[in-house]
C-alpha positions as CSV (number, residue, x, y, z in Angstrom):
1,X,83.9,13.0,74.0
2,X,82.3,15.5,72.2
3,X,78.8,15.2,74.0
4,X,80.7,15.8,77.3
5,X,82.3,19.0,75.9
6,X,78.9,20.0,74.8
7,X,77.4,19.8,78.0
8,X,80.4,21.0,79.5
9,X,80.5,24.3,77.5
10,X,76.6,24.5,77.8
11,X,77.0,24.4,81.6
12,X,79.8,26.9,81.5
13,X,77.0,28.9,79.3
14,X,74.5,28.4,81.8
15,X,77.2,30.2,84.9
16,X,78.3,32.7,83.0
17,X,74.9,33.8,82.2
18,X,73.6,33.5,86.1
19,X,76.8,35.2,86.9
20,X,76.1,38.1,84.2
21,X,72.4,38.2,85.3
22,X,73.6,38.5,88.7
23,X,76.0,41.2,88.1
24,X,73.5,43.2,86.1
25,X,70.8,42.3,89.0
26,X,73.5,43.9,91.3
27,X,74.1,47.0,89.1
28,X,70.5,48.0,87.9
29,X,68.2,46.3,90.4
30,X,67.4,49.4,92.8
31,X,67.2,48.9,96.6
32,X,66.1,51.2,99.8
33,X,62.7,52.0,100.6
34,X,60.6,54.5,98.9
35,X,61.5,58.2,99.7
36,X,65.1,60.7,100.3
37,X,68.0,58.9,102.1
38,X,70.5,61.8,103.5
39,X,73.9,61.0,103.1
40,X,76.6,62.6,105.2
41,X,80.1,62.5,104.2
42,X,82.1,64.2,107.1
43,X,85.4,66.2,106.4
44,X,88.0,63.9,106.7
45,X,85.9,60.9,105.9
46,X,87.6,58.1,103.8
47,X,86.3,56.1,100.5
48,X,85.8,53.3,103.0
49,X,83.9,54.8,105.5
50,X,81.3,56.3,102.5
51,X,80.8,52.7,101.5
52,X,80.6,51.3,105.3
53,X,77.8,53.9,105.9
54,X,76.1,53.0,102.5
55,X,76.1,49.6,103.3
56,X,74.5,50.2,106.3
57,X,72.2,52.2,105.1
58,X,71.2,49.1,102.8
59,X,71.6,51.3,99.1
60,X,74.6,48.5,98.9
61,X,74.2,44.6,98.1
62,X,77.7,44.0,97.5
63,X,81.1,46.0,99.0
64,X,82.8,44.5,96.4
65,X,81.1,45.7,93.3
66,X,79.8,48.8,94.8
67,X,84.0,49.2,95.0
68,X,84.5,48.4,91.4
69,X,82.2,50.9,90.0
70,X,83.3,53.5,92.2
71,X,87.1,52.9,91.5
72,X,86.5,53.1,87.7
73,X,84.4,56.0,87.9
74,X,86.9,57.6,90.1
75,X,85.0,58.3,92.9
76,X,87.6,57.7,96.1
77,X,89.1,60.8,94.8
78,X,86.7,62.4,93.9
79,X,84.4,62.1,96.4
80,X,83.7,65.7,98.5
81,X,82.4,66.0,102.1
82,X,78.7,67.5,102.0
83,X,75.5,66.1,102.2
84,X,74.2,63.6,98.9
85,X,70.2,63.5,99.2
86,X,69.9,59.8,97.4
87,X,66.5,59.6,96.2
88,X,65.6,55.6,96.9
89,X,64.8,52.9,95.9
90,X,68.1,53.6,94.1
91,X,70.3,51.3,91.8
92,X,73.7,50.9,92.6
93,X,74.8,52.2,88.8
94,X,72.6,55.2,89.8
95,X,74.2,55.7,93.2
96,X,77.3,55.5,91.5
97,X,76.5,58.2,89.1
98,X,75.3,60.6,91.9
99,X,78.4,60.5,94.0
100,X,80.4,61.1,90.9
101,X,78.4,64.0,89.0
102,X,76.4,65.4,92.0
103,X,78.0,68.4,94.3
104,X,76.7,68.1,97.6
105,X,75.1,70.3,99.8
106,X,77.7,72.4,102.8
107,X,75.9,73.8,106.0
108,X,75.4,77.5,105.7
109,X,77.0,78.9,108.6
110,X,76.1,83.2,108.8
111,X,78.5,85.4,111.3
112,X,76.8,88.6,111.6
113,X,78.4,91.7,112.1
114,X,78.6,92.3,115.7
115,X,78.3,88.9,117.5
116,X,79.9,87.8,120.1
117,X,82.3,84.6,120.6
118,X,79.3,82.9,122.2
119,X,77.0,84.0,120.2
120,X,78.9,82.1,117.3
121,X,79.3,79.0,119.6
122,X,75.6,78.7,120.1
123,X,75.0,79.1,115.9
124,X,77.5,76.3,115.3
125,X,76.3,74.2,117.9
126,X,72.4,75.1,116.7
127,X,73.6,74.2,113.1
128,X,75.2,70.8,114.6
129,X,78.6,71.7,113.6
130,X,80.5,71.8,116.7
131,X,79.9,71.9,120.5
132,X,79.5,75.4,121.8
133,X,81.9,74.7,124.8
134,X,84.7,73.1,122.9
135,X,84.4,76.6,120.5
136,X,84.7,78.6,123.5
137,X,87.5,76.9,125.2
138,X,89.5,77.2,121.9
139,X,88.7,80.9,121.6
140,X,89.8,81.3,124.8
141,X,92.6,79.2,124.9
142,X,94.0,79.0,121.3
143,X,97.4,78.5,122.3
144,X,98.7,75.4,119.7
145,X,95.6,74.9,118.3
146,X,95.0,77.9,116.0
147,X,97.6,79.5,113.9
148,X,98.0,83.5,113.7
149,X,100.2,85.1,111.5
150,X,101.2,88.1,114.2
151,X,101.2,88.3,117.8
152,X,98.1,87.9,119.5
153,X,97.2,87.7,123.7
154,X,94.0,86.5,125.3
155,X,91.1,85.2,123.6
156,X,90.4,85.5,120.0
157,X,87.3,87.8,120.4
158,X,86.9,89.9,117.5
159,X,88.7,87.6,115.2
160,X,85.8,85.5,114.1
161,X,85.5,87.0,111.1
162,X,81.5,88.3,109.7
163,X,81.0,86.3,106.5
164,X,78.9,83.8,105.5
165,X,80.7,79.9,105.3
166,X,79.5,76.9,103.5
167,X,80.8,74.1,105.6
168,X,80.6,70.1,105.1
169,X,79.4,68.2,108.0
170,X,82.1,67.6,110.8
171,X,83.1,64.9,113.2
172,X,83.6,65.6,116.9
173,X,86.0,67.5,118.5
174,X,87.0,69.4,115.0
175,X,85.7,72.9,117.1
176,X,89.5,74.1,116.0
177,X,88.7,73.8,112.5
178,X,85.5,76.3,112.1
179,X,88.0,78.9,114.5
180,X,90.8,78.6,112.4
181,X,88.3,78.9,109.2
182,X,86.9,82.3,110.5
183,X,90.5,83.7,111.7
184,X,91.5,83.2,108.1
185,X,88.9,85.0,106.8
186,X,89.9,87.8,109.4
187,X,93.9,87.2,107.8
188,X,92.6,87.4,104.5
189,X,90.6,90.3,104.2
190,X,92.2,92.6,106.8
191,X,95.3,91.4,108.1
192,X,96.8,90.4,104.7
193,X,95.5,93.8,102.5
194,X,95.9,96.4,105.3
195,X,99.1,95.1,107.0
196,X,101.7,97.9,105.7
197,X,99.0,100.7,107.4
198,X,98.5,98.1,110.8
199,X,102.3,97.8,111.3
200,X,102.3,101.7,110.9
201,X,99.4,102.7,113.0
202,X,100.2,103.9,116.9
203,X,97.7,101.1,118.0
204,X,98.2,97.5,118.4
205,X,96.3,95.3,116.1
206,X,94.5,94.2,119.0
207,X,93.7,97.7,120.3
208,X,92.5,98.3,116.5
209,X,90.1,95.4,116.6
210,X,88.7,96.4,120.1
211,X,88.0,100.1,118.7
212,X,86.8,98.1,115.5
213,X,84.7,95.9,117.7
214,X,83.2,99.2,119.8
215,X,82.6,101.0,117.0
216,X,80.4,97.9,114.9
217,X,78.1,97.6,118.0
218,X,77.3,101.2,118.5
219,X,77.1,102.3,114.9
220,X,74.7,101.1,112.1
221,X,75.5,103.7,109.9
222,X,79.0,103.2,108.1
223,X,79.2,106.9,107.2
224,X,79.5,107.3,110.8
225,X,81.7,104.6,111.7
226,X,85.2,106.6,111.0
227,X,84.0,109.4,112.7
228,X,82.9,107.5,116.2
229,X,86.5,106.0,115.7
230,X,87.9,109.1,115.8
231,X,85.5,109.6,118.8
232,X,87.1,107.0,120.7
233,X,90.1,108.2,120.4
234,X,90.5,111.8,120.6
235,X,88.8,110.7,124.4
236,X,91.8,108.3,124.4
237,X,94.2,110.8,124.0
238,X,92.8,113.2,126.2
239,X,92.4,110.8,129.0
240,X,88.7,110.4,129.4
241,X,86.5,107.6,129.9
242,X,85.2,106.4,127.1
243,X,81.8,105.5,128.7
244,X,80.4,103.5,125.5
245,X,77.6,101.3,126.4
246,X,78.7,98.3,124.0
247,X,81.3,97.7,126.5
248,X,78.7,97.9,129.6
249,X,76.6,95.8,127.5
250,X,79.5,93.2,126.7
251,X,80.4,93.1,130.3
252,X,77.1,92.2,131.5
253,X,76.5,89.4,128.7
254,X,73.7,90.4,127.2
255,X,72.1,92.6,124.5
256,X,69.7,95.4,125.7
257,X,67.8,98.2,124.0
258,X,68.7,100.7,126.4
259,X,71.8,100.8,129.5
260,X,70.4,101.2,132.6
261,X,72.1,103.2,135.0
262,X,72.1,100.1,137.5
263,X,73.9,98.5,134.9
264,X,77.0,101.0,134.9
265,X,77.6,100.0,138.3
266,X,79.2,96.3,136.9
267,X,82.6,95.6,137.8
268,X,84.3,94.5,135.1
269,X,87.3,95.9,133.4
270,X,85.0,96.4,130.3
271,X,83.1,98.5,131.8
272,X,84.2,101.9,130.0
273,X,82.2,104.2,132.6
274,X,84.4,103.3,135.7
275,X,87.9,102.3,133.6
276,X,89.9,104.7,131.5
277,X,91.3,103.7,128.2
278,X,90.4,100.9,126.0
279,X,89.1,97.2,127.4
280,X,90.9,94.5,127.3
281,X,89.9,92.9,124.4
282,X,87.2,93.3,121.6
283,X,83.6,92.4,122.5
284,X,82.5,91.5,119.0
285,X,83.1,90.8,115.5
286,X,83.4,93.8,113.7
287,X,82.7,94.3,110.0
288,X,85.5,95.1,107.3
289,X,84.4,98.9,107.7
290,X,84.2,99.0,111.1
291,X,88.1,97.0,111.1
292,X,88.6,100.4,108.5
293,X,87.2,102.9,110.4
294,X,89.7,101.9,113.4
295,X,92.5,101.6,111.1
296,X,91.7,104.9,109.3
297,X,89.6,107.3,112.1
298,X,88.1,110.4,110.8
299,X,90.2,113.9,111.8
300,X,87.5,115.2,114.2
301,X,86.8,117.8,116.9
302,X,84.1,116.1,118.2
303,X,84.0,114.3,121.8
304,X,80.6,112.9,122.9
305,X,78.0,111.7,120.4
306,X,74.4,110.5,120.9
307,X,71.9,108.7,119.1
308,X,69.0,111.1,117.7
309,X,66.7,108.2,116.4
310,X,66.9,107.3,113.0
311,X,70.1,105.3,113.3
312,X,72.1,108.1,113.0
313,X,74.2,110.4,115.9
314,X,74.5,113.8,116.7
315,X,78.3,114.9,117.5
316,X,79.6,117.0,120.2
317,X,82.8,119.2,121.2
318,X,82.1,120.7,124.0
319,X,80.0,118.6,127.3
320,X,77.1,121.3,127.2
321,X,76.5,120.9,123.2
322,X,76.3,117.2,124.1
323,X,73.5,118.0,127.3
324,X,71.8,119.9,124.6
325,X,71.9,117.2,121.9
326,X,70.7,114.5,124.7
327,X,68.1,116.3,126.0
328,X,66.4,116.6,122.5
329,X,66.8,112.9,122.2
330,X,64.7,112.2,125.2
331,X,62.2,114.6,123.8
332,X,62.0,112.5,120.2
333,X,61.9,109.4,122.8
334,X,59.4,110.5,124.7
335,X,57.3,112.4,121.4
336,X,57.4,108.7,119.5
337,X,56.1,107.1,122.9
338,X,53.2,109.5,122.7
339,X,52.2,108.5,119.0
């Protein structure tokens, strides 16, 4: 009786120790081929779907024990969407210990000052965040799929907020989600601060983002960018045409160095040389100082400004100053062809 024990115990021995030799084999014996494996967690993605695509990507023997070593080091809840670079042949304690400890990398998504709607669709869709038509047909149409904190008609030109965004990869048809992330930053760092002096101002907040807007393309200087507010309006009030190129520009979809006269003759209601008063909408993304420059214009006489060539304008009261101030700009146009 006690021989049989003996072998039985010595068998059990014998189990436990393949079973513990298998378990550390699992744990500590790396797999993968030699090199970088990118991992993409998408926003949204669950623990499950992680360990599907690991799996798959053969950095997993076992679903099972890959699941146990990431439950008790916590990593369904901690796990964040991003990019892991998994350097391989990799262990599954290791791979463990990455997705726990290691942040991952977001997609760097610049809006520059001044771009338009499209111009942001084609970034996002060059970065592989989004499709550039779904973006547009949601800036267009954002009727139940973007929230707004104030009234807002037509398309959300001018709203995509300038800023730099880190985002995690995204599935699909989540387009909404990088507008309503760029309309936020537009809530939170004009809407939200400047509200009391919006509500007050004579101008709709859309009227204020399409001087805003205006005002970003033509000017590089922000010294300057109150003062071309006040511009644009003091022609607004007096009834003239505002006759700013931007707009001609915006109209004919495309950015040019210089407005061509042919080019004034496009029928568009943003065309400020044959429609009085403002466009219909913003063609840009303006900066926070341009959005300030609208909100508070400079006090002005002036009502024509040109450039003089070194980023800066000269400013006009009267129509014959400003004949005067153009005509020495073609001669500094025509001087720096000459050199």
């Amino acid at each position: 009786m006690k021989k049989w024990l003996f072998v039985a115990m010595t068998i059990a021995f014998i189990i436990s120790l393949m079973l513990a030799l298998w378990i550390v084999w699992l744990w500590f014996s790396p797999s993968g081929n030699l090199g970088e494996i990118r991992l993409k967690v998408y926003r949204g993605d669950s623990f499950q779907q992680v360990a599907k695509e690991l799996e798959g990507l053969g950095l997993v023997r076992s679903r099972f024990w890959f699941e146990r070593l990431a439950n008790w080091r916590k990593i369904p809840s901690r796990l964040k969407a991003g990019i892991y670079r998994i350097p391989t042949p990799i262990s599954l304690w290791n791979l463990t210990n990455l997705l726990a400890e290691k942040s991952p990398e977001l997609i760097r998504l610049t809006v520059w000052e001044g771009m338009m709607a499209k111009e942001i669709a084609k970034r996002v869709e060059d970065l592989g965040l989004a499709n550039a038509e779904r973006f547009m047909e949601i800036v267009k149409n954002h009727q139940g799929k973007i929230q707004l904190p104030f009234k807002w008609e037509g398309a959300l030109e001018g709203l995509l907020f300038p800023a730099t965004y880190y985002v995690p990869p995204l599935r699909a048809g989540e387009e909404a989600y990088l507008v309503q992330l760029m309309v936020n930053a537009f809530i939170d760092r004009f809407w939200k601060p400047y509200r009391k002096e919006i509500e007050a101002s004579p101008f709709s907040l859309r009227e204020l983002v399409t001087i805003a807007s205006m005002v970003q393309w033509e000017v590089k200087m922000d010294e300057e960018r109150p003062i071309v507010a006040g511009v644009i309006i003091n022609r607004l009030k007096r009834g003239m045409k505002l006759e700013i190129d931007a707009t001609v520009l915006y109209a004919l979809g495309q950015r040019k160095r210089r407005v061509l006269y042919r080019d004034l003759k496009v029928d568009s209601p943003y065309n400020t040389y044959r429609y009085k008063g403002l466009p219909p909408g913003p063609i840009c993304s303006p900066s926070l100082e341009s959005l300030i420059a609208a909100l508070r214009p400079a006090n002005v006489p002036y009502f024509y400004y040109v450039a003089r060539g070194d980023g800066y304008h000269t400013f006009s009261t009267t129509y014959q100053e400003h004949l005067k101030a153009v005509e020495a700009y073609r001669r500094w146009r025509a001087q720096q062809k000459q050199n």
